[in-house]
NUVEXGU-500839 format. One record per residue (C-alpha): x, y, z; residue number from 1. Coordinates in steps of 0.001 Angstrom, whole numbers, plus 500000, padded with zeros to 6 digits. Layout:
NUVEXGU-500839
X,Y,Z,NUM
...
//
This chain:
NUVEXGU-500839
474145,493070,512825,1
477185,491633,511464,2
479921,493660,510050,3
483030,491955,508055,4
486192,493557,508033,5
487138,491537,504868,6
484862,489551,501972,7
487195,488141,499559,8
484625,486037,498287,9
481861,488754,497183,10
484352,490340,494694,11
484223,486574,492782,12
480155,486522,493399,13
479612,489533,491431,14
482201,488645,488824,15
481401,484792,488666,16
480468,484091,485295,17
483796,486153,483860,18
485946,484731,486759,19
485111,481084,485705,20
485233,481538,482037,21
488653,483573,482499,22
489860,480206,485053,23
488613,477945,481706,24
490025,479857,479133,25
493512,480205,480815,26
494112,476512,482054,27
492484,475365,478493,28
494956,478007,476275,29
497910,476462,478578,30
499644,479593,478368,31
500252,479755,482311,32
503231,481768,482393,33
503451,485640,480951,34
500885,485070,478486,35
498263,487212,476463,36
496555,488208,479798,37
499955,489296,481951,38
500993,491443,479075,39
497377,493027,478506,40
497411,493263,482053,41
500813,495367,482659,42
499597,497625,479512,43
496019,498293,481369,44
497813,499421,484507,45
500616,501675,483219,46
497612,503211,481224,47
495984,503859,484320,48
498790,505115,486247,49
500239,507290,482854,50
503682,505625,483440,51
505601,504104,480602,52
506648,501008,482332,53
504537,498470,484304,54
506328,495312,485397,55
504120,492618,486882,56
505864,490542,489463,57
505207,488161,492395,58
504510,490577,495008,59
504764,493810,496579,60
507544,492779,498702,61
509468,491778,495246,62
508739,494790,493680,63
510362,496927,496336,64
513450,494698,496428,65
513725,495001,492489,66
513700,498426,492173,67
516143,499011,494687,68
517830,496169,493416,69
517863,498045,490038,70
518683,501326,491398,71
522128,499603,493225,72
521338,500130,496431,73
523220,497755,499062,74
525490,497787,501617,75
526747,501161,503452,76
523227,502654,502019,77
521224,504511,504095,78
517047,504543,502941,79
515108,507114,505003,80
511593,505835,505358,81
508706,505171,508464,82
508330,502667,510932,83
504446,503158,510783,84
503638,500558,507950,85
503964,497035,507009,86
507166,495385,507305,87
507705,495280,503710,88
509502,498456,503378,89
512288,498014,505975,90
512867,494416,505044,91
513607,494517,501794,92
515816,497635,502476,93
517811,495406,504981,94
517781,492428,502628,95
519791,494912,500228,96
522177,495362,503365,97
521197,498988,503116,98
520220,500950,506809,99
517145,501877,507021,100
516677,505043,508414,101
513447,505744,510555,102
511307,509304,509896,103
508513,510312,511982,104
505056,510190,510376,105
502301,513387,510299,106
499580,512239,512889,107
496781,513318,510101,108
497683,511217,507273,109
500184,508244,508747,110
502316,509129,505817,111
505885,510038,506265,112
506755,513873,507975,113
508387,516036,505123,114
509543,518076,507102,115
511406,515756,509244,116
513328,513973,506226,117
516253,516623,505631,118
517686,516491,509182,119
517993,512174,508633,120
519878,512898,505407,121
523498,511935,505769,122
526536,511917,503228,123
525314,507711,502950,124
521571,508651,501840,125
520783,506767,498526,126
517159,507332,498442,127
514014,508307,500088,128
511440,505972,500495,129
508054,507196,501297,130
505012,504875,502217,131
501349,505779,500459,132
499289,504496,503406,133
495834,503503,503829,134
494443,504817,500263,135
496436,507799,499625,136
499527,509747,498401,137
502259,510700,500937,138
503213,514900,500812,139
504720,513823,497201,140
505344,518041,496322,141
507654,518638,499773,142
509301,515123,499628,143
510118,516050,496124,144
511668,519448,497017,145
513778,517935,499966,146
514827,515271,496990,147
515564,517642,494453,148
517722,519687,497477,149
519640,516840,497955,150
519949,515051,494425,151
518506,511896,495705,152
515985,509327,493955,153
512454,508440,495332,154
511240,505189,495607,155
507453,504841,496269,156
505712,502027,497836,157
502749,502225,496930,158
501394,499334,497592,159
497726,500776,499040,160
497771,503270,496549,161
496617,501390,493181,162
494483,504097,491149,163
495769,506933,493550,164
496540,510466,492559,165
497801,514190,493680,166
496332,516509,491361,167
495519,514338,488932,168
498761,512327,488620,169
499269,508828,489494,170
501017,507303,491916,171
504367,505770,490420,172
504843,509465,488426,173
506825,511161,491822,174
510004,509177,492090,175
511883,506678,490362,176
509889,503923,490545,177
506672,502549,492708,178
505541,499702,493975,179
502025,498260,493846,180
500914,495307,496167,181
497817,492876,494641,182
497607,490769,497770,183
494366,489870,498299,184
492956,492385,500855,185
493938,495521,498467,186
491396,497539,496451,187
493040,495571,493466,188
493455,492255,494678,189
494839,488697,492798,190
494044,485514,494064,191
496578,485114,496409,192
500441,487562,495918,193
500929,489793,492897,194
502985,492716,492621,195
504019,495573,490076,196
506826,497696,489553,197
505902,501348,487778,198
508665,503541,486065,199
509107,506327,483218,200
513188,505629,483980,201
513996,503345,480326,202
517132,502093,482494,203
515577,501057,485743,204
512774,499390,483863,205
515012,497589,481517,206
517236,496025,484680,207
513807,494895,486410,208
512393,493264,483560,209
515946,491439,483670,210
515747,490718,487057,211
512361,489532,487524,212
513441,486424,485681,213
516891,485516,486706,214
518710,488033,485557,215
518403,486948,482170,216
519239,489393,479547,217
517192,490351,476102,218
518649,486601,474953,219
517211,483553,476270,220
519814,481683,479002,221
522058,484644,478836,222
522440,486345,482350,223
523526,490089,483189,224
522354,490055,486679,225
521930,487894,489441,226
518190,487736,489775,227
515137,486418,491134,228
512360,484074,490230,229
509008,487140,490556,230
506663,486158,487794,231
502685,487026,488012,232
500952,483781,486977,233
498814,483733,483607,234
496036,482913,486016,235
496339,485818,488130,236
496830,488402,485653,237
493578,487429,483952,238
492229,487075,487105,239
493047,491201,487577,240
492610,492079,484356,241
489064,491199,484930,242
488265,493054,488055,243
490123,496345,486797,244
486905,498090,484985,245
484916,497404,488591,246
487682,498856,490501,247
486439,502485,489409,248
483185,501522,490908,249
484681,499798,493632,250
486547,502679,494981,251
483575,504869,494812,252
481734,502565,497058,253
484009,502770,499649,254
483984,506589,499511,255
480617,506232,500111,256
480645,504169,502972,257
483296,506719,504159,258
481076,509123,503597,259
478590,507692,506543,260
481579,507238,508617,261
482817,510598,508654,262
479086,512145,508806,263
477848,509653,512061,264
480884,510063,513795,265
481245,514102,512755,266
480717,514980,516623,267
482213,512206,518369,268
485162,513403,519756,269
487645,510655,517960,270
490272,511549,515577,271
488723,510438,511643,272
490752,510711,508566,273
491768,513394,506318,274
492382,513293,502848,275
495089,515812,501538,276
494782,519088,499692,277
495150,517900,496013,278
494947,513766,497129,279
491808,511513,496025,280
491433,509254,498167,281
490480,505223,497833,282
489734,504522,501200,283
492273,501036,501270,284
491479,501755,505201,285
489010,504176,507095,286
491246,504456,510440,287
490168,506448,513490,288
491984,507290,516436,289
490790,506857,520493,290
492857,506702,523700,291
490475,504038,524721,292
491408,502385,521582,293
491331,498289,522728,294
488383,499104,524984,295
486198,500523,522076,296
487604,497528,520000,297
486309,494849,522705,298
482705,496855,522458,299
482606,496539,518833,300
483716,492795,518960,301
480595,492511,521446,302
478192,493588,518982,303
479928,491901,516165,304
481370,494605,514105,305
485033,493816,513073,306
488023,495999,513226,307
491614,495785,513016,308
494675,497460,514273,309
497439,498879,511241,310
499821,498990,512847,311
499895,497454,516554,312
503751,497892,516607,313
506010,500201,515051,314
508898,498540,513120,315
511901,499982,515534,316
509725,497912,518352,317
510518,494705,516658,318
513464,492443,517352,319
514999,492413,513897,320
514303,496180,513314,321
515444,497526,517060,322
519319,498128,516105,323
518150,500350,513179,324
515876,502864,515266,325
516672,505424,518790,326
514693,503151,520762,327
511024,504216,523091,328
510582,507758,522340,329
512786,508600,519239,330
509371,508071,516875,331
506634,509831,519353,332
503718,510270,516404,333
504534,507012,514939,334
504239,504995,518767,335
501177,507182,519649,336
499416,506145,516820,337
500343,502557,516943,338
498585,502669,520467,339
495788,504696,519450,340
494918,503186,515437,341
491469,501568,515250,342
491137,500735,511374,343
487067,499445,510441,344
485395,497743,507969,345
485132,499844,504469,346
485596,497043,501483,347
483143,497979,499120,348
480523,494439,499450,349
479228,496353,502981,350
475757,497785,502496,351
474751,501014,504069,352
472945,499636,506641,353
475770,497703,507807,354
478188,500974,508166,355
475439,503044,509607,356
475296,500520,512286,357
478795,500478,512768,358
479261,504238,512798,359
476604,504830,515062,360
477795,501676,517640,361
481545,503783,517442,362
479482,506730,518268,363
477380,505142,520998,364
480443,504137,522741,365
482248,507867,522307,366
479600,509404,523955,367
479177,507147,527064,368
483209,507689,527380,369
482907,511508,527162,370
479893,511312,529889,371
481233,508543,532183,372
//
């Protein structure tokens, strides 16, 4: 049986007749940039996320670099964050000619190690950046103490955390300002790069919306910033706009495709996920853990069931990154992980069937390990 890690395309064959007639009706109104639909659009999602602010821009990579942008962070900055994530995070901290500065994770959740952020704090600390990984909210109550300790800002990425919460607040509520990525793989995804910046700061929101365009100011041609070209197309904001009352639904498919994971694979010795006290979770990834990780990914590829690896490499691994970390050793949860991560198929156009049979292949494999 064949199991997809990915199916783009089933998200637009359940949604075809609105999808087409959005494509029609924005390419006919000729409204293709920051129309009707990108303003509906940002109003929908800081509804969602109870934030007063939602700034649509070009990418999740842009939003980061705006907000920090927006918050003056630059050169001689120090940004404590995890090398156990996309490279999004530390680049655009490096494009600021800030330092990123590297924080083990907690093996459980991925997510950064409160209790490991106070001793990286330094007289240079201008923020704390803390990654929402794989479908749910970092520790956002202990980073916030340390933050509140130290008088420093936080500054979520949160890109695989769209519709996330911690007791019932969104994601985008616990620091500054968040960042949500729409590429196309997330729960929320555009047709091709989108982005959004979240905020309840008037100021920070006011300087992004700026920003986003150029730097231009509340007049037309009138600059107060040096800026950036990060618009959402027309196209792509309808495009959203039209799959956000299925994402509810969406979600709760993959919890319950989770739900057969965690069940079938209950007994079989592998490290599963767990969702924190307080967290939902949206299940962006379903990631297990084996020290026989590339030899149960080769017996999965055998019987056709995909699977991935987030993250193969942690970040201070990587040439442009090295100088910024302690080298082999400094990060030990964040390298174990990135040797033992085994992330499978849970995007919510799987059927039952199709998980079972992956669970139970996982399982298969597990127990001829533990017996050989």
């Amino acid at each position: 049986m064949r199991v997809p890690f990915y199916d783009i395309k089933a998200q637009y064959d359940e949604l075809q007749s609105e999808m087409d007639k959005i494509v029609h009706d924005v390419i006919s109104g000729g409204a293709y940039i920051m129309g009707p639909n990108h303003k509906a659009f940002e109003a929908e999602c800081a509804a969602i996320h109870g934030v007063k602010h939602a700034i649509a821009v070009n990418s999740g990579t842009d939003a980061l670099r705006i907000i920090m942008d927006a918050m003056g962070i630059g050169a001689g900055d120090e940004v404590i964050t995890t090398a156990f994530t996309f490279v999004a995070s530390t680049e655009t901290i490096v494009q600021t000619g800030a330092t990123p500065v590297f924080v083990d994770i907690d093996p459980q959740t991925y997510c950064i190690d409160p209790a490991k952020i106070e001793a990286a704090i330094t007289p240079k600390t201008k923020a704390i950046m803390p990654i929402h990984l794989f479908g749910q909210l970092s520790d956002v109550e202990k980073i916030a103490e340390v933050a509140k300790r130290h008088n420093l800002p936080i500054i979520e990425d949160a890109a695989q955390a769209f519709g996330c919460t911690h007791n019932g607040v969104s994601a985008g509520n616990f620091g500054a300002a968040g960042a949500f990525s729409f590429y196309v793989t997330k729960n929320l995804g555009a047709c091709g790069d989108g982005g959004m910046i979240v905020t309840n700061d008037d100021e920070i929101a006011q300087t992004c919306l700026s920003l986003r365009i150029h730097g231009m100011g509340r007049e037309r041609y009138y600059y107060d910033h040096i800026g950036y070209t990060s618009r959402l197309s027309e196209l792509n904001a309808a495009f959203m706009k039209t799959k956000l009352p299925k994402l509810p639904e969406w979600n709760e498919r993959r919890a319950k495709l989770a739900a057969i994971y965690l069940e079938v694979l209950a007994d079989s010795g592998l490290q599963l996920p767990v969702t924190s006290p307080g967290n939902n979770n949206t299940w962006h990834q379903f990631s297990i853990r084996s020290d026989r990780r590339d030899a149960l990914q080769a017996y999965l590829k055998e019987r056709e069931v995909d699977s991935m690896i987030y993250y193969p490499v942690p970040l201070h691994f990587h040439e442009p990154y090295k100088k910024y970390g302690k080298g082999q050793g400094s990060l030990p949860e964040t390298e174990k992980a990135a040797r033992e991560i085994l992330n499978l198929p849970i995007h919510p156009h799987l059927s039952k069937e199709q998980v079972q049979y992956a669970a139970e292949t996982i399982r298969e494999f597990a127990k001829s390990a533990i017996n050989a």
